[in-house]
Every structure is written in structure tokens, then in C-alpha cells.
C-alpha positions in Angstrom: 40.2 112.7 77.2 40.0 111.4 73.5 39.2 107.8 72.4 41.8 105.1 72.0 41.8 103.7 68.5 43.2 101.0 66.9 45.2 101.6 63.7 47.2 99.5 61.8 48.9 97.5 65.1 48.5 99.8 67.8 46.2 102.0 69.8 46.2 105.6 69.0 44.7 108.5 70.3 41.6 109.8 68.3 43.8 113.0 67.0 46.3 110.9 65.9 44.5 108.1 64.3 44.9 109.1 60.8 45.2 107.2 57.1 47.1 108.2 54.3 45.4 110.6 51.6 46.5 107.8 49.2 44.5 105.4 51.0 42.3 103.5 48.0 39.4 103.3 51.1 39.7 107.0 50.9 40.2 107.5 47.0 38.0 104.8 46.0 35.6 103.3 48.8 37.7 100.3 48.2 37.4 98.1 51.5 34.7 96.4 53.7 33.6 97.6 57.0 31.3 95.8 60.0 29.0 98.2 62.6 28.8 95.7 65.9 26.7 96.7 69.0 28.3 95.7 72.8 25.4 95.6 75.2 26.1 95.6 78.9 29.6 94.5 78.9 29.4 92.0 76.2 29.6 92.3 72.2 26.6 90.8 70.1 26.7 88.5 67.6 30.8 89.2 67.1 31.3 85.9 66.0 28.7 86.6 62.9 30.2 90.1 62.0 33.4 89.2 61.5 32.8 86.0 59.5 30.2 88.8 57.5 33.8 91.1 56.8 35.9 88.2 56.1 33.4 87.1 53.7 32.8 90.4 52.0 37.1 90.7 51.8 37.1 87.3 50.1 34.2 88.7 47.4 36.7 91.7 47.2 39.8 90.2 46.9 41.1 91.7 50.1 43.0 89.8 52.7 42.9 91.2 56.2 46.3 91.3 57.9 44.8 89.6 60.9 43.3 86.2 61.8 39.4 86.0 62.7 40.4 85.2 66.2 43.3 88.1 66.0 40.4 90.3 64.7 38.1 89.2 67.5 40.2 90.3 69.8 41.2 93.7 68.4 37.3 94.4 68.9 37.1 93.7 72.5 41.1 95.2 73.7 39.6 98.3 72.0 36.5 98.2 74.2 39.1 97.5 77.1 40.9 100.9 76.4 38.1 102.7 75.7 36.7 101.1 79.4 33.0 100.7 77.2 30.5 98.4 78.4 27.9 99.6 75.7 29.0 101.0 72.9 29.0 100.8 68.9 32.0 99.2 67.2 33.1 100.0 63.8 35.3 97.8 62.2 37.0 98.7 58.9 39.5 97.4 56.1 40.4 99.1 53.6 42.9 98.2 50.4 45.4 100.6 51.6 48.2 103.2 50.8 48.8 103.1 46.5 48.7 105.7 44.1 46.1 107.8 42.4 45.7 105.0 39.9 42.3 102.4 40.5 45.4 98.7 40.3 44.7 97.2 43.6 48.4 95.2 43.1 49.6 99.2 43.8 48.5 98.9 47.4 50.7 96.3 49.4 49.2 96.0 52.7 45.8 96.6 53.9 44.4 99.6 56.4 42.8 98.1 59.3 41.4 100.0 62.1 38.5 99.6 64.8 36.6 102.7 66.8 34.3 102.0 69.5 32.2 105.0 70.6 28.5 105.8 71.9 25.6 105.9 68.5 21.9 107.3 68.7 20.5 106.1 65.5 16.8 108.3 66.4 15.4 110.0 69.0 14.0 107.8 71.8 10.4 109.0 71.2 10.4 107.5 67.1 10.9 104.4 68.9 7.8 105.0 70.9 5.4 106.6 68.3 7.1 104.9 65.1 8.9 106.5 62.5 7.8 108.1 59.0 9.7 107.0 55.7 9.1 107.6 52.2 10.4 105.8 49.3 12.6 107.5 46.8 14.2 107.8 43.1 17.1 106.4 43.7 17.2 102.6 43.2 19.3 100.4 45.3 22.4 98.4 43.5 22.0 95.5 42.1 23.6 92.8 42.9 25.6 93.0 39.7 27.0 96.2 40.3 28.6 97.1 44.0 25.9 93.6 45.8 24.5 94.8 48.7 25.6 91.3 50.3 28.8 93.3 50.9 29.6 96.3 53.3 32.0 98.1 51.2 33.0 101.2 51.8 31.3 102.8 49.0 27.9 104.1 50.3 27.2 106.7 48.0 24.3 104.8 46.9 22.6 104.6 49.9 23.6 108.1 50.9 22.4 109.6 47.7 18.9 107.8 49.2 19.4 109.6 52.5 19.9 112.6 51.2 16.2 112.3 49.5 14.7 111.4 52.9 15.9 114.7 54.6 14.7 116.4 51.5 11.4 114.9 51.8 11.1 116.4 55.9 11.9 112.8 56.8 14.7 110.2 58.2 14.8 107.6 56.4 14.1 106.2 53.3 12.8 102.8 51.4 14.9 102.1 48.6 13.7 100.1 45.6 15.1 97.4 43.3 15.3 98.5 39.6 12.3 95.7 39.3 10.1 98.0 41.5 10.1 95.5 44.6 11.1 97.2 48.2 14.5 95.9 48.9 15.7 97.9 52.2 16.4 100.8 53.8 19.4 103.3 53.6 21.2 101.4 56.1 18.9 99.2 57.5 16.7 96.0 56.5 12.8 96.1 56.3 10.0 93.6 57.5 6.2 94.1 57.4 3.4 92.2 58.9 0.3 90.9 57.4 -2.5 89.2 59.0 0.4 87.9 61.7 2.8 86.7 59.1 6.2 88.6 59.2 7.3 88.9 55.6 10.8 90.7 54.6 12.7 90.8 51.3 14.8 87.7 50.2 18.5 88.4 49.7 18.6 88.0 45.8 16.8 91.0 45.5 20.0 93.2 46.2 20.0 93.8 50.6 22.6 93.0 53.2 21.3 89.9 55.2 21.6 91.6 58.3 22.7 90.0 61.1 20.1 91.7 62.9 17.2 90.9 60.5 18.2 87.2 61.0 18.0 87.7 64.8 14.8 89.2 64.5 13.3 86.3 62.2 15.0 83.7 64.5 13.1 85.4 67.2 10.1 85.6 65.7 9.6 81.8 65.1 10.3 80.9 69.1 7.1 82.6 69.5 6.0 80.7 66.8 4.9 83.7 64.1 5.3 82.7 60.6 8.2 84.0 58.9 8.6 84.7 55.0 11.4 85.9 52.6 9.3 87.0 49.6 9.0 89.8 47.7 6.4 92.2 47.4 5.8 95.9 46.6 5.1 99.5 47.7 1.5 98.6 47.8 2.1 95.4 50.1 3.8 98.1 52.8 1.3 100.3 52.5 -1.4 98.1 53.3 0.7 96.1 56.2 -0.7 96.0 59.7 2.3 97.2 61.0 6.0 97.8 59.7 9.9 98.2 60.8 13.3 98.1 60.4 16.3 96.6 61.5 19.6 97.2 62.0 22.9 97.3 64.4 22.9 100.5 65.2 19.1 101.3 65.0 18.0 97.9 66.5 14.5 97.3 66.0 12.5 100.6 65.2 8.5 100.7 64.4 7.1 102.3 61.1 4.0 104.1 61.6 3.5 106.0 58.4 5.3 105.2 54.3 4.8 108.0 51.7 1.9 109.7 54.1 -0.2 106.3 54.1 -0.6 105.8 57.8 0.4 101.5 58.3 -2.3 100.1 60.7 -3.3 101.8 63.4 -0.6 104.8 63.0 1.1 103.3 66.3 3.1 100.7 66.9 1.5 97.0 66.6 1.7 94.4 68.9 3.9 91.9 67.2 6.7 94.5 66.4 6.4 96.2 70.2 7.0 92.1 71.4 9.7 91.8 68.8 11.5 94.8 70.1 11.0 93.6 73.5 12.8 90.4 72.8 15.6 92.4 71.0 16.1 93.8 73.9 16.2 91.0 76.6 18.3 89.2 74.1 21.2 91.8 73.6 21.0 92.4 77.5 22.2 88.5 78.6 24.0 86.9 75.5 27.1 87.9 73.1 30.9 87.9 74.1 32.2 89.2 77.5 34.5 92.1 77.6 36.1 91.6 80.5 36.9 95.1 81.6 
């Protein structure tokens, strides 16, 4: 038995949930999209997500056809069909049915539709051992261009990233700012640790402010380690005593080695393996309850 998707007003099965071909989402990458985790019957941080897609519509210029609460709501009756206690939420506008041409005013109402499904971001053992990343070419956009700040639908930059990861043997990749500072990963935001200071990239350096990253940094200063936005470059993460990333669907995950320089010890440090511990405690016991 398929999933239950929401499209547009109503629940669909997962063969039928379908969007026009003259969807600008589809043509263009034009709309704004949230990934949201639910953890043992409850959904994390959904109050923070969706303020994250309404704000990234605004920037757009796209009004969702639903209220925050209405969209709430849609989140959690789609985790109700789908009978999911933990699961990975995607959330998704887009501008909708128009023509070939790029006029948003040709697309009247807005796509909106919501999946909820199971995600493996890595295999459990990078988690344990750490993961390896290079850095690549390709730069990530400015904030100028397509910001960062916003989860459009247009990925292609990051992807294009991705792509140069698996070429490399490896999965994932740092991207850098055209002014040569580390600015994130392909999907995910990256922190390093020097002499017990947590130090991650401000957001004016073209990133998403992820709403994990700012869990992790709120969690880092109950247990009272320092926490800096600042930037700093390739050399700074290879010289870190220990590294990760963060993100919705990869949570917290350990880097062990950047562009075959080995960070630290080569294994997971101490402050990350405490971090991760708190992730996980955290997501376990707080967030908004299904109700199944």
C-alpha cells in the first residue's frame, strides 16, 4: 500500500499525486520547500520551518494558499494518514500551473503539496567513524544571485556540487563562497572546533541558517562551549580538532577527514560525539505531538 499525499486540498495516493507539466516549480525551480524531521510521534522544530517557508515565499513573492496554522496542520494529518511516528516531511510550494513563458502573473494559484516518508541520509557506520568530504569547483551562490537564506526549489547549484563529491569517491562536499571562505555543505551547514570553541560560518556569507545548526549552537552553550559565527578558510578545517555537519535529514554527522587531511584524531572528538548525543535526547522528548 502506497503513501497518502497531500496535493492541492486533498490526500492522494502516491500514483496519483501528480503536478502539471506547466508547473513553473517544474519548468523553473520557481517555489520554496521545507525538509522537517518527526521523531517518536512528534514533529521537531515545525513551528520554525514553517515560519522558515513563509519567509522564503515572502522573499519570493509567493503567497501560500494556506494559513501557518492551516499549514501546520496539513504537516501532521499527513503524518496521521501515513500512521508515521518517525518520518521525514517534505513540504513544498511552488508558483504553479502557467505557461512556457518565465511572468509569474501567468500562474494564478500556487502548487502546494506535503510527503512524509522514511530518509537515510548515510549509512549508520559514517556516523560512527565520521565521514570524508572534499571541497570542490563549484562555488556556492551568493547571496545576490538565488540567497541561500531561501529553500527554493532550484538546487542545481548544490547538485552540480554533489555531483563533484561522487566524482571525487566521496559523499559530500564543502562548498566555497566566491571569496574563498567555507560557506556549507551541499545540503547541509558546517561547524568546526578549535581548542573547545565551536566556530561555524555567519549567514552573510551565502548559507541557509539551518534550523538545525541553530539547535546545535543553542545546545552547545547549555553545556557552556563557546560558540562563534565567523568566517574562516579551508586551512582553518583542516587544522580543526574535530569537524561536522548539520542538517534535518542528516542530523548531526562527524567529519573525520577534508581533502585527505585527516581532522584530529581521524575519529570522532569528544565535543561533536556529546553534541550528537544531545541531538538525540532532544528530538526524542520535545516538538509537536501527532496524535495518531
Amino acid at each position: 500500500m502506497g503513501l497518502k499525499i497531500y496535493l492541492d486540498g486533498a490526500f492522494v495516493d502516491e500514483e496519483e499525486a501528480k503536478v502539471s507539466v506547466f508547473d513553473h516549480g517544474v519548468l523553473y525551480g520557481d517555489g520554496i520547500f521545507e525538509g522537517i524531521r518527526a521523531y517518536n510521534g512528534r514533529v521537531f522544530k515545525l513551528n520554525e520551518h514553517v515560519d522558515r517557508l513563509f519567509n522564503g515565499s515572502r522573499a519570493i513573492m509567493l503567497e501560500p494558499p494556506v494559513s501557518k496554522e492551516e499549514m501546520k496542520e496539513i504537516v501532521l494529518e499527513t503524518l496521521r494518514r501515513n500512521s508515521l511516528k518517525d518520518a521525514y516531511i517534505r513540504l513544498v510550494v511552488t508558483r504553479g500551473k502557467g505557461d512556457l513563458g518565465l511572468d509569474p502573473d501567468k500562474c494564478p494559484k500556487p502548487t502546494l503539496f506535503c510527503i512524509a516518508a522514511g530518509i537515510q541520509m548515510y549509512p549508520e557506520e559514517l556516523y560512527e567513524n565520521g565521514l570524508e568530504v572534499v571541497t570542490v569547483p563549484t562555488r556556492r551562490n551568493t547571496p545576490e544571485t538565488v540567497n541561500p537564506q531561501m529553500k527554493s526549489l532550484n538546487y542545481l547549484n548544490s547538485i552540480m556540487a554533489k555531483l563533484e563529491a561522487k566524482l571525487a569517491g566521496v559523499e559530500e562536499a564543502i562548498m566555497i563562497n566566491n571569496e574563498g571562505y567555507v560557506a556549507e555543505a551541499t545540503g547541509d551547514n558546517i561547524f568546526i572546533i578549535r581548542k573547545g570553541r565551536l566556530v561555524t560560518p555567519p549567514a552573510f556569507l551565502g548559507i541557509l541558517e539551518g534550523v538545525t545548526r541553530n539547535t546545535v549552537m543553542e545546545l552547545a552553550e547549555k553545556r557552556n562551549i563557546p560558540v562563534e559565527e565567523k568566517v574562516f578558510t579551508r586551512y582553518d578545517v583542516y587544522s580543526a580538532d574535530e569537524c561536522f555537519l548539520t542538517g534535518t535529514a542528516a542530523e548531526v554527522i562527524p567529519v573525520t577527514k577534508v581533502d585527505g587531511r585527516t581532522i584530529g584524531s581521524g575519529k570522532p572528538g569528544e565535543i561533536t560525539r556529546t553534541l550528537i548525543q544531545d541531538y538525540k535526547e532532544l528530538t526524542k522528548s520535545t516538538g509537536t505531538e501527532i496524535f495518531l
